[in-house]
C-alpha positions as CSV (number, residue, x, y, z in Angstrom):
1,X,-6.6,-15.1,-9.9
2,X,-6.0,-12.5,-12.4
3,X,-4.9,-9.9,-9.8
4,X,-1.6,-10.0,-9.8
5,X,0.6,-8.6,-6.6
6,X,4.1,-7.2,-7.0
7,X,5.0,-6.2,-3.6
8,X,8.4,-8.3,-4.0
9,X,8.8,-6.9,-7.1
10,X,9.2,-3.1,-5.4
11,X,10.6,-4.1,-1.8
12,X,13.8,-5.7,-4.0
13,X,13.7,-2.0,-5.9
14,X,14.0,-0.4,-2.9
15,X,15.9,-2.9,-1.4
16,X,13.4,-3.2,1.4
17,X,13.1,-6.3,4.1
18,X,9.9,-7.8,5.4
19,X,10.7,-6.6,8.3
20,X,11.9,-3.4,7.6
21,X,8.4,-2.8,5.8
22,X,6.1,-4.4,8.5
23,X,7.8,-1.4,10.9
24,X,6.8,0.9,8.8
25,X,3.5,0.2,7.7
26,X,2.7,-1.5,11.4
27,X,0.9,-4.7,10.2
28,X,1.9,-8.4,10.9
29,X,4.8,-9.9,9.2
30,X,2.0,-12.9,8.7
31,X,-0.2,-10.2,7.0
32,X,2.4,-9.1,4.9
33,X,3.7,-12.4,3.8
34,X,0.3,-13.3,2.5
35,X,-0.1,-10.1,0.7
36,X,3.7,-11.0,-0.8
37,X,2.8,-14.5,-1.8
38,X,-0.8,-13.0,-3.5
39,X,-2.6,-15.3,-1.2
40,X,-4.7,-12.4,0.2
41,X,-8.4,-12.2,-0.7
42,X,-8.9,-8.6,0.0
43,X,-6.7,-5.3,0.6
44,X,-7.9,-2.2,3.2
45,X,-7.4,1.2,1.4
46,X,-5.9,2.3,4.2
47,X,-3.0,-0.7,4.4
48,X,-2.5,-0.2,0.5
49,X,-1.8,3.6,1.3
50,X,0.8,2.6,4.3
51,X,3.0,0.1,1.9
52,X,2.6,3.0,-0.8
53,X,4.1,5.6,1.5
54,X,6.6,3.1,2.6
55,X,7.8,2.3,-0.7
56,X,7.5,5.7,-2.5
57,X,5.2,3.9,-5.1
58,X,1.4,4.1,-6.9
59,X,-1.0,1.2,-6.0
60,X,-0.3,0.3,-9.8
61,X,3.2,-0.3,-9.0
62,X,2.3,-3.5,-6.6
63,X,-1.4,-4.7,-7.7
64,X,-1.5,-5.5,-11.4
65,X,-4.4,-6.8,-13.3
66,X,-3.8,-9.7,-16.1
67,X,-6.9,-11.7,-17.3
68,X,-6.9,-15.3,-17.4
């Protein structure tokens, strides 16, 4: 899939836990680990704007694009 997501990339920047950002952002740690792991088909606005405030990042900062 040439979406690629980085949310391990900026939890170890801001030296962040699963759980740590599960509490904040209030979804599953299941949900969250298949976001991590780029397993997820699809992304609500309104989650990507949670883990954004959490982390003190831009959506570009987790979800990269690279074509195959």
């Amino acid at each position: 899939m040439p979406i690629i997501v980085n949310l391990d990339v900026m939890m170890a920047k801001r030296k962040m836990s699963l759980n740590e950002l599960q509490e904040k952002v209030g979804i599953t740690l299941a949900n969250l680990s298949i976001l991590k792991t780029g397993k997820a088909r699809a992304i609500r606005f309104e989650t990507l704007e949670s883990i954004c405030k959490a982390l003190d990042c831009q959506p570009a900062d987790i979800l990269e694009y690279k074509p195959e």
